[in-house]
N, C-alpha and C positions, 0 to 999 in steps of 0.2 A: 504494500500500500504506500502509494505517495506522502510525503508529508510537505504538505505545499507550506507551512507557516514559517518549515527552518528557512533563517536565513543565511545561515553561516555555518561552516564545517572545520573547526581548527584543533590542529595537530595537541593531542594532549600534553605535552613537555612545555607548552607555551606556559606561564606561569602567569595567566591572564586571570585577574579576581573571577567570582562564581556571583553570576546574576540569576535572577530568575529568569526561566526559557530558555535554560542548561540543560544539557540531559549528555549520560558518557553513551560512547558508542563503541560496541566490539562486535559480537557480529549481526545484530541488531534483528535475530528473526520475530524475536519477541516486540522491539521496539517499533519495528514496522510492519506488526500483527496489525493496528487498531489505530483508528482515529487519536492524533494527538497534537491536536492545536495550539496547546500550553508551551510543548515545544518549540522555541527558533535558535538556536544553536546547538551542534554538536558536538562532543571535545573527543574526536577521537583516540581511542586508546591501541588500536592496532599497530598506531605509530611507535610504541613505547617498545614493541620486541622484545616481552620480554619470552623467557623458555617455555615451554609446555608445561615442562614439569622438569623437579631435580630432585635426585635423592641426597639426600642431605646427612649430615652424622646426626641430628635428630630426628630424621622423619623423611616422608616424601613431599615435596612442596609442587601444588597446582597452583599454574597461572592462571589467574581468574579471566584471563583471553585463549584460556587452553579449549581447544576444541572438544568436544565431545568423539569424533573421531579420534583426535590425536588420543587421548586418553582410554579409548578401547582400546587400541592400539599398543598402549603400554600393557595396560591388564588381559592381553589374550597373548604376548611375547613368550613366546615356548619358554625359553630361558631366561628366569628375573627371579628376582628377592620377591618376600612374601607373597608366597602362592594364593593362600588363604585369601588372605587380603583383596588381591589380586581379584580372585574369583568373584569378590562379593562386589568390588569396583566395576568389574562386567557387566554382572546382572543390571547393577544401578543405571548404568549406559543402554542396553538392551531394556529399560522400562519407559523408555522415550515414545510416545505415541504419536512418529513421525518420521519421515522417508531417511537412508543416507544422505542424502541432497542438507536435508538441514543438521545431520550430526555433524557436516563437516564443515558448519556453519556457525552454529548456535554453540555459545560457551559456558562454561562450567563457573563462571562466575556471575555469567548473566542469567542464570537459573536459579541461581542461588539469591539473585538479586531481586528477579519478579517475583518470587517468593508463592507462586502457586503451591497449593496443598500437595499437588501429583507431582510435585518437580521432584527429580529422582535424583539430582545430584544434592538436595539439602538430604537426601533421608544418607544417602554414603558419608556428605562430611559429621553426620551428627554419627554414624553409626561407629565412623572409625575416630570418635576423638576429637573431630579436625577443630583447629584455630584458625580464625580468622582475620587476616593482616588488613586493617584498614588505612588510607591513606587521604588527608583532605589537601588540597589545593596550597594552602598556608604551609604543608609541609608536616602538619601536626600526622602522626600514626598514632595508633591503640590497637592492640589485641582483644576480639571477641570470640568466646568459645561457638562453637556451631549450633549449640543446642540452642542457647538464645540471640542466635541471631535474625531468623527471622520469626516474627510477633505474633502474625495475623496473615491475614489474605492478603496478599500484596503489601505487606508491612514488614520493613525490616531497621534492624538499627542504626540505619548509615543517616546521618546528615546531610542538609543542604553542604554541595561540597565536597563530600566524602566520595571514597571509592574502594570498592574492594579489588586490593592487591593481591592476594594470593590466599588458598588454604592448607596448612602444615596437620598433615596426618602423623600422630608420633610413632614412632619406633614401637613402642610398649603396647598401641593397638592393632598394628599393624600385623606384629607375630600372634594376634591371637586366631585361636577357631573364628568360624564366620559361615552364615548360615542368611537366607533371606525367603520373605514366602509373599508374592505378591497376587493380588486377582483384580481384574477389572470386568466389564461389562462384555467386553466381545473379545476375540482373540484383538494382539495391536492396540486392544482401545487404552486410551487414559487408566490410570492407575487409580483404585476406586480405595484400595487400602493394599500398603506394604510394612513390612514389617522386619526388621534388619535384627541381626545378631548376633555377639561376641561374648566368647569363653574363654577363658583363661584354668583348663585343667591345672597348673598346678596351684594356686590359690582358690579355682573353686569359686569365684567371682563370672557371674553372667551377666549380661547386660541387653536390653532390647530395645529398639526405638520403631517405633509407630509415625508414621507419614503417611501422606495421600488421605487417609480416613477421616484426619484431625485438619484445623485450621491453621494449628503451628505445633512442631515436632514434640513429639511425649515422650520421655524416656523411665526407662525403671531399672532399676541395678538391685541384684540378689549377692549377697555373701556367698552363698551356694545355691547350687539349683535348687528352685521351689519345685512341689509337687504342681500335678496339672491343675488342680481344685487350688492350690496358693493361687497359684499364678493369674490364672480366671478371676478371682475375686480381686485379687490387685487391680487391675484390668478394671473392671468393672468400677471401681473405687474411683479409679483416676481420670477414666475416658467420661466426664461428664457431658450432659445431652449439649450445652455452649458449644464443645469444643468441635464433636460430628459434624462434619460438612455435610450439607442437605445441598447438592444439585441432581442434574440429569444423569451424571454418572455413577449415582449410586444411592439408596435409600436412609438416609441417618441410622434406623434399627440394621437392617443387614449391614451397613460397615461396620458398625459396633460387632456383632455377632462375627464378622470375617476377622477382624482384628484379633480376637478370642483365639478366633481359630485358628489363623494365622501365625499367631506366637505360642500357641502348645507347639504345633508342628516342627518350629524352629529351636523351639527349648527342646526337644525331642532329639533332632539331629546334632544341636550342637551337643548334648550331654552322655548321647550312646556311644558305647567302645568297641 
């Protein structure tokens, strides 16, 4: 879709104040999804170059201009560090309800950034840990963990200004088990509830994160595995009727009931030997 109100397109490195009718640009499938007249400048950020991705002595760090392609890419590599990990970064890229054409487009920080409920790269960074490097205009950074960074439907915690620079998966989640159970409406369709998952056999520490189902990411952490009836009723506790998204791709009660379901299944695979 056109956006006929921008009027300007400049190189993100410019160190030009942040007005209103800013908006950052990378690869913009989302931002030129929909009508957005509020819009008249772009600052884009493809200029910046920065890597895909690096492995780091803390972690794996995604650029938040990393493609969705580029990043299957790493996680389906015959030969790499953390398999586990790896596999469950897949899945996350494969829950995209949309062609190649856009994975090799659409980025992993601009997903992260429209903050849709079904965006698959927020349910990966909250599942494996991730941080969130943010960076404003002034120069000012802060770090935000994944879990609360985005809020709401289309809400997340960047400021006028702000932008997200990269997310750091750390080492210590990255080696654990990993398990994931998604379902949506039709084969391909939108993610209606997913449900991600990390163990640590030798502590005996499991963790689970809930997306798509909710309006902003839920997580729950065990000392050791619950029983299936713990875990249901935890569940149950947490996923209050607020939080269920109620659209066309999926019913408030059935995502609630698949989310249930969805994480025995996962607590199941990660804890079986």
């Amino acid at each position: 879709m056109d956006l006929p109100s921008v009027r300007e397109v400049v190189d993100a490195r410019c160190a030009l104040p942040w007005q209103t009718g800013d908006a950052w640009l990378a690869g913009g499938t989302a931002l030129f999804a929909e009508p957005r007249p509020e819009v008249m400048r772009l600052r884009d950020l493809t200029a910046m170059e920065w890597p895909a991705w690096e492995i780091m002595d803390d972690g794996l760090v995604i650029a938040a201009t990393c493609t969705v392609a580029e990043l299957l890419a790493f996680a389906q590599a015959p030969a790499g560090p953390w398999p586990q990990a790896r596999a469950l970064i897949a899945a996350c890229c494969r829950a995209f309800s949309s062609s190649f054409k856009v994975w090799n487009t659409a980025t992993v920080g601009g997903n992260l950034c429209v903050a849709l409920p079904a965006g698959p790269m927020i349910s990966m960074a909250v599942a494996l840990d991730g941080v969130c490097r943010v960076l404003a205009v002034n120069g000012r950074e802060r770090r935000v963990p994944a879990t609360g960074f985005v809020t709401g439907v289309g809400r997340t915690v960047l400021l006028p200004g702000e932008v997200l620079r990269s997310v750091t998966l750390p080492v210590s989640a990255l080696a654990k088990r990993t398990a994931v159970g998604r379902v949506s409406l039709r084969p391909g369709g939108r993610s209606a509830a997913l449900v991600t998952g990390t163990y640590a056999p030798e502590t005996g520490r499991l963790g689970l994160a809930v997306t798509a189902a909710t309006i902003r990411p839920v997580t729950v952490d065990f000392s050791h595995p619950p029983s299936s009836a713990a875990l249901r009723a935890t569940l149950h506790e947490m996923l209050d009727r607020d939080l269920i998204v109620d659209d066309v791709h999926g019913h408030p009660q059935w995502r609630r009931h698949m989310v249930t379901y969805l994480a025995d299944g996962v607590r199941h695979d990660l804890t079986r030997e």
